[in-house]
C-alpha positions as CSV (number, residue, x, y, z in Angstrom):
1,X,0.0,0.0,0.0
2,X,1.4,3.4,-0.7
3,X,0.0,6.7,1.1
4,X,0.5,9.6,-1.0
5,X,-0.9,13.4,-1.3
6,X,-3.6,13.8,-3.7
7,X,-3.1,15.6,-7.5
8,X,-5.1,17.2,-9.6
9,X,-5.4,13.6,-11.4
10,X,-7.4,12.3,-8.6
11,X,-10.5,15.0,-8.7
12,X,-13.1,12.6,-9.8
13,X,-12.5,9.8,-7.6
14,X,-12.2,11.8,-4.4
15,X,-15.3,13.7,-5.5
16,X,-16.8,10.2,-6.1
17,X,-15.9,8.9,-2.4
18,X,-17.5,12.1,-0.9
19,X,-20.6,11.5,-2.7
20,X,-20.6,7.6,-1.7
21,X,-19.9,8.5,1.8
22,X,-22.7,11.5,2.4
23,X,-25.1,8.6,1.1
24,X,-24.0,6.0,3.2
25,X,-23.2,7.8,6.3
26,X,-25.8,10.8,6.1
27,X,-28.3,9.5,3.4
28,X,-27.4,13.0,1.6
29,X,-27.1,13.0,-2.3
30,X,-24.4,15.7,-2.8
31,X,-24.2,17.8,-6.0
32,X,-21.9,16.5,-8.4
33,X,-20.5,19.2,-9.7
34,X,-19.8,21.1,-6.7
35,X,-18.4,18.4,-4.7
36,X,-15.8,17.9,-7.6
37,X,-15.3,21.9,-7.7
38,X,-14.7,21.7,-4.1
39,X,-12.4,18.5,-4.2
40,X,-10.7,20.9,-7.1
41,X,-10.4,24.3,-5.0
42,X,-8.6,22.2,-2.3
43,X,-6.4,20.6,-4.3
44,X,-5.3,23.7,-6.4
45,X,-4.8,25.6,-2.8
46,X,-2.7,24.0,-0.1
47,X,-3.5,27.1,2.1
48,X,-6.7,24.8,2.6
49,X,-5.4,21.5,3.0
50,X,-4.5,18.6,1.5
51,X,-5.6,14.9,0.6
52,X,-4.1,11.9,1.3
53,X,-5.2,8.4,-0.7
54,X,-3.7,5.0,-0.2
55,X,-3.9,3.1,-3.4
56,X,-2.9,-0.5,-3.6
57,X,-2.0,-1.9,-6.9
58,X,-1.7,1.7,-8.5
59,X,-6.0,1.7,-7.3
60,X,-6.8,4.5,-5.0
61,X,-8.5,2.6,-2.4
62,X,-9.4,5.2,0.5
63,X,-8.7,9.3,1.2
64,X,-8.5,11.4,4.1
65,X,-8.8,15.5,4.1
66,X,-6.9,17.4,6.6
67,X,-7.7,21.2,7.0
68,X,-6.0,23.6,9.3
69,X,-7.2,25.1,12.5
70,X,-5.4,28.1,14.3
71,X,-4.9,27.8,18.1
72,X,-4.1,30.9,20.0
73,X,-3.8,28.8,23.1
74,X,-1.3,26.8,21.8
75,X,0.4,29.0,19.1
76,X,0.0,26.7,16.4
77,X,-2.1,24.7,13.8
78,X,-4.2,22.0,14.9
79,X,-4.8,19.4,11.9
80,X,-8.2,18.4,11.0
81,X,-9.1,15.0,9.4
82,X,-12.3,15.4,7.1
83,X,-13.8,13.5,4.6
84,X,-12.3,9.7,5.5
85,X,-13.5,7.3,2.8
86,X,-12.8,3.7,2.0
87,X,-14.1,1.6,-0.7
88,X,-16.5,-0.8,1.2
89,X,-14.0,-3.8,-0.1
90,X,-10.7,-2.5,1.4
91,X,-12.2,-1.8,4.8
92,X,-11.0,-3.7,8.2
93,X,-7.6,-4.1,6.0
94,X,-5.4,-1.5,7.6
95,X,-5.9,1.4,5.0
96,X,-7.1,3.4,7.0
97,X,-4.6,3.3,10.0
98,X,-2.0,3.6,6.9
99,X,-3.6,6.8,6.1
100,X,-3.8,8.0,9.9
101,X,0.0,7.0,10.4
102,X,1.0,9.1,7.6
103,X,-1.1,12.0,8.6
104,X,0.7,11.8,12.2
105,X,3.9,11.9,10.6
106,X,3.7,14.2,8.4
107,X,2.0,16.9,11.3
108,X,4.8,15.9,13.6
109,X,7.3,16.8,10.8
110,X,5.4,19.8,10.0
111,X,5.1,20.6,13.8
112,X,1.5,20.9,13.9
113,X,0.3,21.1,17.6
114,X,-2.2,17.5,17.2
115,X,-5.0,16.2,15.1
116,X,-8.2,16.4,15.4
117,X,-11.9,15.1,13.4
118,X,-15.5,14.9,14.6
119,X,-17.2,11.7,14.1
120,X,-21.1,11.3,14.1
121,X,-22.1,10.2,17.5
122,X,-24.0,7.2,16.1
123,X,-20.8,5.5,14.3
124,X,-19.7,3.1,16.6
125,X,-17.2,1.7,13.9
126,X,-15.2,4.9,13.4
127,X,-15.1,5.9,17.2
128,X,-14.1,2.5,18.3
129,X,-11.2,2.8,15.6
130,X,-10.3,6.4,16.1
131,X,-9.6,5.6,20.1
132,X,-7.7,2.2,18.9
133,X,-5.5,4.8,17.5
134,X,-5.4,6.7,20.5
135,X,-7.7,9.5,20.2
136,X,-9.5,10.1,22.9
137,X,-12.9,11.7,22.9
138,X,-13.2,15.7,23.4
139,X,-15.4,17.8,26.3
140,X,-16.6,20.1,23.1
141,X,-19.8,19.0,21.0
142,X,-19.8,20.8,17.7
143,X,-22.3,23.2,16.8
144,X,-22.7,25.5,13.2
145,X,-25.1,27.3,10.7
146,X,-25.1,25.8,7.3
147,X,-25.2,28.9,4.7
148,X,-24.5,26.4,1.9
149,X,-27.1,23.4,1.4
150,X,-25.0,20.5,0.5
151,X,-27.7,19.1,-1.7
């Protein structure tokens, strides 16, 4: 398995995962075109973020989004893992802890002050994985306005 960061080459298929995931996770059919545009904006900007993917045999196989959050309290830049896909037959095979390993890596090198993600409460899968990794849960619940529908 190789983890690498994503290029422009790898739009669709990102795009593709964040649509298969909003169905499966939130039952939300996102908008094809924007999803790509956003996949695109992030890509085309590393002031955003970046994308990781783990392909095996040269297939892209899973992704991971991290974004950047300031922290006055700790004078630095958490990391944020978003938008953590898997195709349904690569799952339970270690791609994701791949993924996660790199990202720790890299934000150590990088000197980023920790990681973070939000989960939905009712994944019981992804929680139990994330604290087998050694995240432990927060004391914050999340909380926003949504000016953009994602439909």
């Amino acid at each position: 398995m190789e983890i690498r960061r994503a290029a422009a080459s790898d739009i669709q298929t990102i795009a593709d995962f964040n649509a298969a995931m909003a169905l499966e996770t939130e039952e939300v059919a996102l908008d094809g075109e924007r999803v790509s545009a956003g996949v695109e904006a992030l890509i085309r900007d590393a002031s955003k973020g970046f994308y990781l993917v783990a392909e095996i045999d040269g297939r892209v196989v899973g992704q991971m989004m991290l974004t950047y959050e300031w922290s006055d309290w700790r004078n630095g830049t958490f990391w944020w893992i978003q938008s953590v896909y898997v195709r349904p037959e690569n799952r339970r095979g270690g791609v994701y802890r791949a993924m996660y390993a790199h990202a720790v890596d890299l934000a150590k090198q990088q000197r980023a002050c920790g990681l973070r993600l939000y989960v939905e409460r009712e994944n019981a899968i992804a929680r139990r994985t994330y604290e087998d990794l050694g995240m432990s849960r927060t004391v914050y619940d999340m909380y926003e306005v949504d000016f953009v529908p994602s439909r």
